[in-house]
C-alpha positions in Angstrom: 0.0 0.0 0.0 0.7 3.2 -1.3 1.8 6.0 1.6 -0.9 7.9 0.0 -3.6 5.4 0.2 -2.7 4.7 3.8 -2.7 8.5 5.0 -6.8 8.4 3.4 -7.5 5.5 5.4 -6.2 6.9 8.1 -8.2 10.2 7.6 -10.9 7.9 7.2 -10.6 6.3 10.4 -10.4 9.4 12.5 -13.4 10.9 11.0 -15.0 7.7 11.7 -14.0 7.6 15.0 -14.9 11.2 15.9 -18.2 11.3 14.5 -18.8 8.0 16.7 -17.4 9.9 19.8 -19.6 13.1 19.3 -23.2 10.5 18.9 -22.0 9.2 22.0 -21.7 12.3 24.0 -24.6 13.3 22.9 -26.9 10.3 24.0 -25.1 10.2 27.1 -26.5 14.0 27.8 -29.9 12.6 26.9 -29.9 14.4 23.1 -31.5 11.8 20.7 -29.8 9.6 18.2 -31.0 9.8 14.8 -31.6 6.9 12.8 -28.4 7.2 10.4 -26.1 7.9 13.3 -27.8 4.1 14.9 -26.4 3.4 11.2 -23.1 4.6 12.3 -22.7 3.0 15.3 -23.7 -0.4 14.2 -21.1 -0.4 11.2 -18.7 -0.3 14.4 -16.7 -3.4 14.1 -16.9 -5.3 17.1 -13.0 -5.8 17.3 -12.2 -1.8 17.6 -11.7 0.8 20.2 -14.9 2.1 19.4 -17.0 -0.7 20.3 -15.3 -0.4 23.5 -16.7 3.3 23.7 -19.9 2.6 23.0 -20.6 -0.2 25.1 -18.6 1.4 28.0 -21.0 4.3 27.3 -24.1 2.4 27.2 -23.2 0.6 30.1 -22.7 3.5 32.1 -26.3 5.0 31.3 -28.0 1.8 32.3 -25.9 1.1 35.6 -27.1 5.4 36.2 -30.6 5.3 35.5 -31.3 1.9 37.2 -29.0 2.7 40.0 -27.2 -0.4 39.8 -31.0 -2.3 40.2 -31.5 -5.5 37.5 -34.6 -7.0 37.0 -36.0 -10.6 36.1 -39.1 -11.3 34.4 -40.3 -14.5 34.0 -42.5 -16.1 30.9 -44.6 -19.3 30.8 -45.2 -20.5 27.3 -48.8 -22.2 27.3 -49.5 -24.2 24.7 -47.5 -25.8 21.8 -49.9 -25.6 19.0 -49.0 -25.2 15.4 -49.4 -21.5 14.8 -50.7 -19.9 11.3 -48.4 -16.9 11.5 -46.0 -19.1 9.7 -42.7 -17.2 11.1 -39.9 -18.8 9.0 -37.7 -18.7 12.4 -39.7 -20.1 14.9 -40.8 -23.9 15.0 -44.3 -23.4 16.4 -44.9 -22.3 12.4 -48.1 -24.6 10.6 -45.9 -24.4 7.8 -42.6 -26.1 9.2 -44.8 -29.3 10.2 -42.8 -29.4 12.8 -45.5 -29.5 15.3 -47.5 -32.7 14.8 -49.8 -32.6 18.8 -51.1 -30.2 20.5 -49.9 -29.5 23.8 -51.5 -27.2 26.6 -50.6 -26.4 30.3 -53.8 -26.4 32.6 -55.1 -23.5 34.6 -53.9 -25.1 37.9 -50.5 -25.6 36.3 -50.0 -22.0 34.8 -51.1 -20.7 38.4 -48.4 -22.7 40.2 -45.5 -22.0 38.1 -46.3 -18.2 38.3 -46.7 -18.6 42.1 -42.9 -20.5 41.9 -41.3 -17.6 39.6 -42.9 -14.8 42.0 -41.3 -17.3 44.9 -38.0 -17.7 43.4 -37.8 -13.7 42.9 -39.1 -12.8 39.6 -40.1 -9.4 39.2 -42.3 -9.6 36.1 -44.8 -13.0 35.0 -45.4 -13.2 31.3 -47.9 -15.2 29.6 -47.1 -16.4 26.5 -49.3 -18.3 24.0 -49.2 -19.0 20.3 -51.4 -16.4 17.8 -54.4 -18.7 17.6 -54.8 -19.3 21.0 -58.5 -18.1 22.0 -58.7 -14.8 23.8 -61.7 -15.9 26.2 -59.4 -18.5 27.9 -55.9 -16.4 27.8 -58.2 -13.9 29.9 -59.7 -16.3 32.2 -55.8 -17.0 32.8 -54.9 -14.3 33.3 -57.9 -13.3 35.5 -56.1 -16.5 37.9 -52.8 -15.6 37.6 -53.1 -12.1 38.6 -55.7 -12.6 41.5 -52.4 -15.3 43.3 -49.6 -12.8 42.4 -48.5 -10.0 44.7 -49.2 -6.3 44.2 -46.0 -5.8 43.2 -45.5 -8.4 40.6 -46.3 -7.3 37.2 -48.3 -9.4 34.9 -47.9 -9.0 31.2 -49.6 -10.3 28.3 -47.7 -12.0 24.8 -50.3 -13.3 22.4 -51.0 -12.3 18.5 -52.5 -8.8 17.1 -55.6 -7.7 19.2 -58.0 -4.8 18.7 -58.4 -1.6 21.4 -62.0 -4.0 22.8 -59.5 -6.7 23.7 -56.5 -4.1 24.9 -59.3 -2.6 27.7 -60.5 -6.3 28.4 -56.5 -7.2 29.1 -56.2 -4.2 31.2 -59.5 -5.0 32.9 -57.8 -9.0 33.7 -55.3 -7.5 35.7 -52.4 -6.9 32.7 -50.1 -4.2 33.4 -48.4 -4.2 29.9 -47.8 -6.3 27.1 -44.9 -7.9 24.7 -45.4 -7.1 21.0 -43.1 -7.2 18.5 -43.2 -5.3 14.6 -40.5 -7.5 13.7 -37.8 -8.1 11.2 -39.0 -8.2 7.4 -43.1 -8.8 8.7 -45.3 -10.1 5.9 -42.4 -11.2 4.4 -40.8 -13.4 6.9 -43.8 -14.5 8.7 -47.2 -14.2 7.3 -48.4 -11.5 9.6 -50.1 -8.5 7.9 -48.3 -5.5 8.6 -51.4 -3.4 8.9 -52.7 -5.3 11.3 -49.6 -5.4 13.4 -49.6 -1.8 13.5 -53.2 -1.3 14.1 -52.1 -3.6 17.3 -49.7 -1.3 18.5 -52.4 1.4 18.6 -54.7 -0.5 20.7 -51.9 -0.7 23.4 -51.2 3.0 23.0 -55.1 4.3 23.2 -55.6 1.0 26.3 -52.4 2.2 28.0 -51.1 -0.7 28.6 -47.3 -0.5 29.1 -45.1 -1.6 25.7 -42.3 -4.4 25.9 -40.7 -4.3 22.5 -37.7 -6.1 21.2 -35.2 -5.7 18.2 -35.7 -9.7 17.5 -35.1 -12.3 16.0 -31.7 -10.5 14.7 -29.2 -12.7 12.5 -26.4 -11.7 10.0 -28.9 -11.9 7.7 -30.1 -8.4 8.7 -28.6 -5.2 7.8 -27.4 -2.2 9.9 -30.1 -0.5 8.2 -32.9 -2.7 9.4 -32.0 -3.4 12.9 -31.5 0.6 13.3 -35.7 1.0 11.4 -36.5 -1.6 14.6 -34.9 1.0 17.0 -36.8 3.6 15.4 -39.7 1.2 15.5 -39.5 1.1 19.4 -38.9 5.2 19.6 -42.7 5.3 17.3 -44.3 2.8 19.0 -43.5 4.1 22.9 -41.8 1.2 24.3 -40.1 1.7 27.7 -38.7 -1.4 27.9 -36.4 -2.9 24.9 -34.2 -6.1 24.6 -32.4 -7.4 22.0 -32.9 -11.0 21.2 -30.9 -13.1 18.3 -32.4 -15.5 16.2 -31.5 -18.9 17.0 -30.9 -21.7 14.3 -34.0 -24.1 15.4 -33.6 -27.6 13.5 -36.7 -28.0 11.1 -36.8 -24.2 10.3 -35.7 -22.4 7.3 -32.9 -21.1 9.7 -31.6 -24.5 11.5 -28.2 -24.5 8.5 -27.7 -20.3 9.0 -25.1 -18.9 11.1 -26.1 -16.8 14.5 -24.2 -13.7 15.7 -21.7 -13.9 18.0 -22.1 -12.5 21.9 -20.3 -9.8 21.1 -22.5 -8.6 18.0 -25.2 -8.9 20.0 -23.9 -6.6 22.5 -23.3 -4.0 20.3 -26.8 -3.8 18.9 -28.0 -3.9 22.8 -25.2 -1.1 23.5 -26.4 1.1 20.5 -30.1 0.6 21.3 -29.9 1.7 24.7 -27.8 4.8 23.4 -30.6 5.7 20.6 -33.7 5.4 22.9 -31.6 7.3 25.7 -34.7 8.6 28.3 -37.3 6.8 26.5 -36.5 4.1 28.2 -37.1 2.5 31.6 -35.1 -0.6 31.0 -33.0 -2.4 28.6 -32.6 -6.3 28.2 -31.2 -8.7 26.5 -32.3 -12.9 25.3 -31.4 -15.0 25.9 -29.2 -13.6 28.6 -25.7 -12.6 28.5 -22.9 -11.8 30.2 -21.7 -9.5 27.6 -24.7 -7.8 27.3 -25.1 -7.2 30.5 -21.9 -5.1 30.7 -23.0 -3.0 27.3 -26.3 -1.2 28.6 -28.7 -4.3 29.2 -29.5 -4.7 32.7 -33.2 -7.0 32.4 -33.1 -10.9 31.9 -36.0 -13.4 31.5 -36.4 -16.7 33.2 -38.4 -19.1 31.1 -40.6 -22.2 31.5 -43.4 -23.7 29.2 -43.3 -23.6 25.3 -40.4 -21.4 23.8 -40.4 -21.1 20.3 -36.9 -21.3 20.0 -36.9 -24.5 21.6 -37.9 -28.1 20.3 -38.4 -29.0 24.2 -41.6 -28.8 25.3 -40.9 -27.4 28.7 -37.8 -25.0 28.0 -36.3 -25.8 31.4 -35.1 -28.9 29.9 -33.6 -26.7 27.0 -32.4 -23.3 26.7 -34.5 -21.8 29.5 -32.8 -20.3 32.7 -34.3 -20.3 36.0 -34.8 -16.9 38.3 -31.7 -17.9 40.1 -29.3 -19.1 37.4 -30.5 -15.3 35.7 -29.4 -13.6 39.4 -26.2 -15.4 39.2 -25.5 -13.4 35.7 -26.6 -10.2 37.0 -24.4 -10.1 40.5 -21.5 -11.3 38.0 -21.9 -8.5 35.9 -22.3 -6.2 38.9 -26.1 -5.6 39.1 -28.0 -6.2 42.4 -31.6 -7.8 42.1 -34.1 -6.1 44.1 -35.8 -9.5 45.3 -32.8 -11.0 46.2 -31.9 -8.2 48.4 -35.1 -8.0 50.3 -34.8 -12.2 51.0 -30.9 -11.7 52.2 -29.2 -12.9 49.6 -26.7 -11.7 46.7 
């Protein structure tokens, strides 16, 4: 190489690196990220001094707004059925045939393994079922579920697209928010229509139930341009809590041959997340959990048990689920206390 040709990359590099410095400082005094500078930081290769900066930076903004505090929420899967949203990357999918017998937890049994994650410390109890699953019964549920639970243990809801009637009849059950997702390449992907996805999101705004959204599933496959329109996705719809989840390989799936990204990928999409939604948020996660996530702006695990569509098990536990306490292990290693644990003594 050419001393010329060197001295432009060089240039480059320190415009590169400045420009990446002066987002940073900015979302660390709480001025928003724009969606091409989200572009900017994702380019970032995960081997440089600047991903260093910007999950140190992201790190510190989570440890200072959740004053050192990490939470665990906790999500039952329901039933295994085979589910007509057809998502390429999830096995549950009609399409996959994967799913040949239907398989359903009982009321009794939902009720008690909520009662167990609220014992083991869980902060949050989500209900998850697959999109077909009927509304009447998810209700009845959840009716169950939140009349056992403490005050202080938030009940949230994960099923398929919903009007505003069923939004005020979720809030009426006892659900203090739910999970919903506009995710990667919709319609396209999966066989969910976009319109309706987004008239779903509206129902949750005009029912005011609280938003959990997440950048998910993410693969190589994705570009820094899409996974930066999901953060801007989040900003729209009003989410105050975000995660970050990658998109596992499940065998039987379109995906089960495709590479994953790495831990440390993933942490720079957590890391620039937390940076671009800056005060929006009330809490940034990451699953399945991580160790390097944790220590680049995620601070908010999930313990799982039940069906988990990236899971052939039935029960996750026996899989790729953690429990409440393996998740608290991961939190006090990366430095976060756990409210619950403090308040029984331990950690």
């Amino acid at each position: 190489m050419s001393e010329a040709a060197a001295l432009v990359i060089e240039t480059a590099s320190d415009v590169i690196r400045s420009r990446v410095r002066s987002i940073v400082l900015r979302a660390l005094k709480g001025e928003p990220v724009s969606r091409d500078e989200a572009v900017c930081l994702l380019a970032v290769q995960s081997d440089s001094t600047e991903y260093d900066y910007i999950v140190q930076a992201a790190d510190q903004l989570s440890r200072r707004s959740a004053a050192g505090m990490g939470t665990i929420y906790s999500q039952i899967g329901i039933n295994v059925w085979p589910c007509p949203e057809n998502c390429s990357f999830c096995y549950l999918g009609a399409k996959h045939g994967i799913v040949t017998t239907m398989y359903e937890l009982s009321l009794d049994e939902v009720v008690e393994k909520a009662l167990e994650f609220e014992r083991d410390g869980a902060d949050e109890v989500y209900l998850m079922t697959t999109a077909n699953y009927p509304v009447d019964r998810f209700l009845a549920i959840g009716r169950a579920v939140r009349k056992v639970l403490s005050p202080g243990t938030e009940l949230i809801a994960n099923i398929g697209d919903f009007d505003l009637g069923t939004a005020q009849r979720l809030v009426e059950a006892g659900f203090a928010g739910v999970y919903h997702v506009y995710r990667f390449r919709e319609g396209v992907e999966t066989e969910v229509e976009p319109a309706r996805r987004r008239a779903t999101f509206d129902a949750i705004r005009k029912a005011r139930l609280d938003l959990r959204y997440c950048i998910e599933p993410v693969g190589p496959e994705h570009t820094n341009d899409e996974i930066a329109d999901q953060m801007m996705l989040a900003r729209e719809f009003g989410a105050t809590v975000l995660s970050v989840m990658r998109r596992v390989a499940v065998k039987g799936t379109p995906y089960e041959d495709r590479a994953e990204l790495s831990s440390r990928e993933v942490s720079k999409i957590v890391a620039v997340a937390r940076l671009t939604l800056g005060t929006q948020l009330r809490q940034m996660g990451v699953h399945e959990p991580s160790l390097d996530s944790l220590r680049a702006g995620a601070h908010r695990l999930c313990a799982e048990v039940g069906m988990n569509p990236r899971d052939l098990e039935a029960d996750t536990t026996r899989g790729r689920g953690l429990s409440v306490l393996a998740c608290e292990k991961m939190l006090e290693e990366a430095g976060y206390a756990h409210r619950r644990a403090v308040g029984r003594g331990s950690g």
